[in-house]
Every structure is written in C-alpha cells, then in structure tokens.
PyMOL CGO cylinders between C-alpha atoms (Angstrom):
from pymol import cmd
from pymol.cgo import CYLINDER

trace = [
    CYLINDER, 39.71, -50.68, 7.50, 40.70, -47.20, 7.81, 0.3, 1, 1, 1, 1, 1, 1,
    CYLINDER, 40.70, -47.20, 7.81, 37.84, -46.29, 10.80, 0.3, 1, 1, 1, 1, 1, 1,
    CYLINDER, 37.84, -46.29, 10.80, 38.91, -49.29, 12.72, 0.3, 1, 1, 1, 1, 1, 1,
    CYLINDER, 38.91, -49.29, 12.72, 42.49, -48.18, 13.00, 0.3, 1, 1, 1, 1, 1, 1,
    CYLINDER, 42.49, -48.18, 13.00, 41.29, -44.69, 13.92, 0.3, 1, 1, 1, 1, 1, 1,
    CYLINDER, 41.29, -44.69, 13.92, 38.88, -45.81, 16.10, 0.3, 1, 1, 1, 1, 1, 1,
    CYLINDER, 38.88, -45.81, 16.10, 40.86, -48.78, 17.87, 0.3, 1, 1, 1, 1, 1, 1,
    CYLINDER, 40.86, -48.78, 17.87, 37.13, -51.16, 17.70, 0.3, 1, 1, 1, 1, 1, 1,
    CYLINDER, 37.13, -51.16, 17.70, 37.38, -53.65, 14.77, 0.3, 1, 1, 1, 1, 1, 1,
    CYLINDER, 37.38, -53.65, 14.77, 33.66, -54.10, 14.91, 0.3, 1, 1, 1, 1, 1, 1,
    CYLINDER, 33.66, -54.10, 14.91, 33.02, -50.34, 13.64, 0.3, 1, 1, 1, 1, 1, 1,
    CYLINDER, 33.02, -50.34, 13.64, 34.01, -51.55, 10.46, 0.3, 1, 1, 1, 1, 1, 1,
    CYLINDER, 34.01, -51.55, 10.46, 30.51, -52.08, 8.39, 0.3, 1, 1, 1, 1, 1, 1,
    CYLINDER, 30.51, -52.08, 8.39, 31.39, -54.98, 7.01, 0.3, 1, 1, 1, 1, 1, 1,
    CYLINDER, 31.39, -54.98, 7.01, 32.16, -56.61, 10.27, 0.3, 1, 1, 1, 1, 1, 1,
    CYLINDER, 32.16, -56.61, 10.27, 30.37, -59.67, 10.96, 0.3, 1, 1, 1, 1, 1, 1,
    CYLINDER, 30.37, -59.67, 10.96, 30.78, -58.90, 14.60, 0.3, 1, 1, 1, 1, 1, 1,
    CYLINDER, 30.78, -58.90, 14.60, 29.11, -55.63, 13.85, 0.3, 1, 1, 1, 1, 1, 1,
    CYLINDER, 29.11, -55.63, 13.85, 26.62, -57.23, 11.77, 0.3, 1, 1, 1, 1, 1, 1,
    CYLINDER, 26.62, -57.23, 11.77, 25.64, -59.90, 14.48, 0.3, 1, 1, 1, 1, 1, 1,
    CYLINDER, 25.64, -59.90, 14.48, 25.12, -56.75, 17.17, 0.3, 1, 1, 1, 1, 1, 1,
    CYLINDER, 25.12, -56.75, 17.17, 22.96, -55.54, 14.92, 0.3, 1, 1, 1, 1, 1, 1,
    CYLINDER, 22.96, -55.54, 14.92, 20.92, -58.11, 14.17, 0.3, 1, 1, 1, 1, 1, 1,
    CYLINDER, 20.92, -58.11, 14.17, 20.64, -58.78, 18.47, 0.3, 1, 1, 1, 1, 1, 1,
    CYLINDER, 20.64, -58.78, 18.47, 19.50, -55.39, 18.47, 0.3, 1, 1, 1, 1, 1, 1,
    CYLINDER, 19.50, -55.39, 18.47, 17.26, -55.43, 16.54, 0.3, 1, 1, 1, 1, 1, 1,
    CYLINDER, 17.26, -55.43, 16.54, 15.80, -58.45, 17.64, 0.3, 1, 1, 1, 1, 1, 1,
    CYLINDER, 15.80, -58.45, 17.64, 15.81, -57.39, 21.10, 0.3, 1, 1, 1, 1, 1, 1,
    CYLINDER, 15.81, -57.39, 21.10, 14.08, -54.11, 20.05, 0.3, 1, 1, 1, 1, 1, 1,
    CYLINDER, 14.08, -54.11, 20.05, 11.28, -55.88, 18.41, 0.3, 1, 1, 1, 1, 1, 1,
    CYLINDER, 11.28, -55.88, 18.41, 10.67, -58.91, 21.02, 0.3, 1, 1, 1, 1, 1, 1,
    CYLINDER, 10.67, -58.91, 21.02, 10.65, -56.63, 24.00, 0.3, 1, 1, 1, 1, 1, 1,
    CYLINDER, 10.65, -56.63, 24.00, 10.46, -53.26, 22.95, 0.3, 1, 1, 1, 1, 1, 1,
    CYLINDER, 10.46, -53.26, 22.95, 7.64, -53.24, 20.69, 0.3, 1, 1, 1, 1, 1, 1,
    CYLINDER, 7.64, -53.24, 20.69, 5.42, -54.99, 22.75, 0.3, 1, 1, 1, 1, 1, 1,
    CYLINDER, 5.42, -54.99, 22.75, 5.25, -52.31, 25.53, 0.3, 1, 1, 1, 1, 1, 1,
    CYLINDER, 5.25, -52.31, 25.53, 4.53, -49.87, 23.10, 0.3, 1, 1, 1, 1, 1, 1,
    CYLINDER, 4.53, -49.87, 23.10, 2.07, -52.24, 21.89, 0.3, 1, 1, 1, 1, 1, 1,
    CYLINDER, 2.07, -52.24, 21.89, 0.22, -52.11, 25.17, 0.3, 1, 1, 1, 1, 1, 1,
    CYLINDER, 0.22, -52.11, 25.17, 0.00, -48.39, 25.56, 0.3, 1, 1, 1, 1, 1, 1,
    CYLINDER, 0.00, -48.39, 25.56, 3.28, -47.85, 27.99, 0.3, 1, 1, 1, 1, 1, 1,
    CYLINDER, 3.28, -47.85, 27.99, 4.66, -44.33, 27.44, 0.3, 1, 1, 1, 1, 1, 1,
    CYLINDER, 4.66, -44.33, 27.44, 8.08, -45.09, 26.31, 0.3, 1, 1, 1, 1, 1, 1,
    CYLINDER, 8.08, -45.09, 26.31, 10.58, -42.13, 24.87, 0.3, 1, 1, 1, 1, 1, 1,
    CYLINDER, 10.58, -42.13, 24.87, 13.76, -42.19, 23.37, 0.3, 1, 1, 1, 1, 1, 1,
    CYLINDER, 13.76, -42.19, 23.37, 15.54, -41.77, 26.00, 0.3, 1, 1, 1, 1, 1, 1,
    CYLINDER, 15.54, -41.77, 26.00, 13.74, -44.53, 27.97, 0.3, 1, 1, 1, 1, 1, 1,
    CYLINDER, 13.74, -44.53, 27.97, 14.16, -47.43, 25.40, 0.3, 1, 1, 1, 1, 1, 1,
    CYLINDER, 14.16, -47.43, 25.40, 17.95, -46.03, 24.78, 0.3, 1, 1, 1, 1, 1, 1,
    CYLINDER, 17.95, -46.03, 24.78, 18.73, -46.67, 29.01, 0.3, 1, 1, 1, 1, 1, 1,
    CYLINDER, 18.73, -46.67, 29.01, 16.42, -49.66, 28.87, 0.3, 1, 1, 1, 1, 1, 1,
    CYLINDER, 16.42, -49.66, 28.87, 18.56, -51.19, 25.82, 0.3, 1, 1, 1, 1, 1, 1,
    CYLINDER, 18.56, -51.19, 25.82, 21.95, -49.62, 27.73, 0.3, 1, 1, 1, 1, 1, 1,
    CYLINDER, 21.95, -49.62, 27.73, 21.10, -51.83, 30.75, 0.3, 1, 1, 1, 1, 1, 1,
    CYLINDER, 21.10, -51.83, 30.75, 19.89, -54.58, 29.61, 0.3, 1, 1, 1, 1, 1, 1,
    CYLINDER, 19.89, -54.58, 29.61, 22.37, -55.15, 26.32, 0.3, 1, 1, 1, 1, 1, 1,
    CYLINDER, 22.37, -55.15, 26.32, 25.21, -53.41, 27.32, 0.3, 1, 1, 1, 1, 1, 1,
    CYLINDER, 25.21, -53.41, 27.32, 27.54, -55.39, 25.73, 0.3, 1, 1, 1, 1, 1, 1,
    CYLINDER, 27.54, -55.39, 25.73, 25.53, -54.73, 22.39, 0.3, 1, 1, 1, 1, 1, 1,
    CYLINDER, 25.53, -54.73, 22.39, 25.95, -51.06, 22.86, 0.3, 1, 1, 1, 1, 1, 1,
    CYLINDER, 25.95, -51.06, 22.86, 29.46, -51.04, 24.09, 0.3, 1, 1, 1, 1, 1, 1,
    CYLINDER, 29.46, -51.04, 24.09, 30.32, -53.61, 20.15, 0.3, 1, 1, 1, 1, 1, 1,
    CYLINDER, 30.32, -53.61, 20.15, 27.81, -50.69, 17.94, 0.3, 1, 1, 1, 1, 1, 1,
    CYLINDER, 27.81, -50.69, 17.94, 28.61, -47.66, 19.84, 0.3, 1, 1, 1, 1, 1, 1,
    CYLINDER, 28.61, -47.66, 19.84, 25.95, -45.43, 22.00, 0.3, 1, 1, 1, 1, 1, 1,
    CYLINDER, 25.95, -45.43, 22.00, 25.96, -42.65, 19.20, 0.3, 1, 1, 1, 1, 1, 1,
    CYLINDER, 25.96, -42.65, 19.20, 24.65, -45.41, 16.46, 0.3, 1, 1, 1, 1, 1, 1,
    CYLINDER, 24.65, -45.41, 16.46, 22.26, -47.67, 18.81, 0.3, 1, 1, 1, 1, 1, 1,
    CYLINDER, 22.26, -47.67, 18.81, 20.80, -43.84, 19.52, 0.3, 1, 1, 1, 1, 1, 1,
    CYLINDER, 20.80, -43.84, 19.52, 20.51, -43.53, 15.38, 0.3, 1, 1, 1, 1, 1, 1,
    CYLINDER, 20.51, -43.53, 15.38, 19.43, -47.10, 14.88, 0.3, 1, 1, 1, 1, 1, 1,
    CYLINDER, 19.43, -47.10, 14.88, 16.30, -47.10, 17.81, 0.3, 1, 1, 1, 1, 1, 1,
    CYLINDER, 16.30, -47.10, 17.81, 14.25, -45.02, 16.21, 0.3, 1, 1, 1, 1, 1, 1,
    CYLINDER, 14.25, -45.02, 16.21, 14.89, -46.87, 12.31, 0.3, 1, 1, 1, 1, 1, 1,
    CYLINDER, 14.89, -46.87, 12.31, 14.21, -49.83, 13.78, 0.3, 1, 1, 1, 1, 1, 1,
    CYLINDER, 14.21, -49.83, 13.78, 11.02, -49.18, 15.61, 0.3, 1, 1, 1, 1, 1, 1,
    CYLINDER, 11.02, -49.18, 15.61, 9.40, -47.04, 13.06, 0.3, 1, 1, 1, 1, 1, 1,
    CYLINDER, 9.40, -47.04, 13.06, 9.18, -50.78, 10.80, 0.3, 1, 1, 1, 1, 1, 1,
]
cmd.load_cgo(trace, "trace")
C-alpha cells in the first residue's frame, strides 16, 4: 500500500486487480496484433510497438505506467 500513497495511482499496487487486468489487456493486445506483424516480416523496434501500444491503448499505459509497459514489451514478446 505504501507505493500507492507515494505514488497517488492505486493500480501501481501489484496486487491490484486493476493492475492485473491492464496487464493481462496488454498482453493480449501485444500478442493478437503485435506479433502478427512481426510474424509477416514488418520491421518493428521498440520504440515503434511502444508508440503503436501508446496510441492505440492509451488508457492501458496511462493504469501500468510508460516506464513498466516499456519493461513489459519486450518480456512479453520474447514468449
């Protein structure tokens, strides 16, 4: 409970099942539409997929926090 009160954003607790359910839609998102343009060749960086996500699941980002949906890209795509 401690880095919610610093932080101000409930769902940065772990635990959270708000923070769990980003997650999940994250990484769902990330392997429905992600990994099939890198399954067809496109050139996509980090960078790319992290604006691509940003734009498209803003809301996602803005519950998890840029700093750990930049951490948890590259986790979830090297499955």
């Amino acid at each position: 409970m401690a880095i919610s009160q610093v932080t101000d954003n409930p769902a940065v607790v772990e635990g959270s099942s708000i923070h769990q359910d980003a997650k999940q839609q994250l990484h769902q998102y990330l392997r429905t539409n992600i990994q099939p343009l890198m399954q067809t060749g496109k050139p996509l960086d980090l960078k790319d997929i992290f604006d691509h996500v940003t734009i498209r699941k803003s809301k996602l980002v803005r519950l998890l926090g840029a700093k750990q949906v930049q951490h948890m890209v590259p986790m979830l795509l090297d499955q």
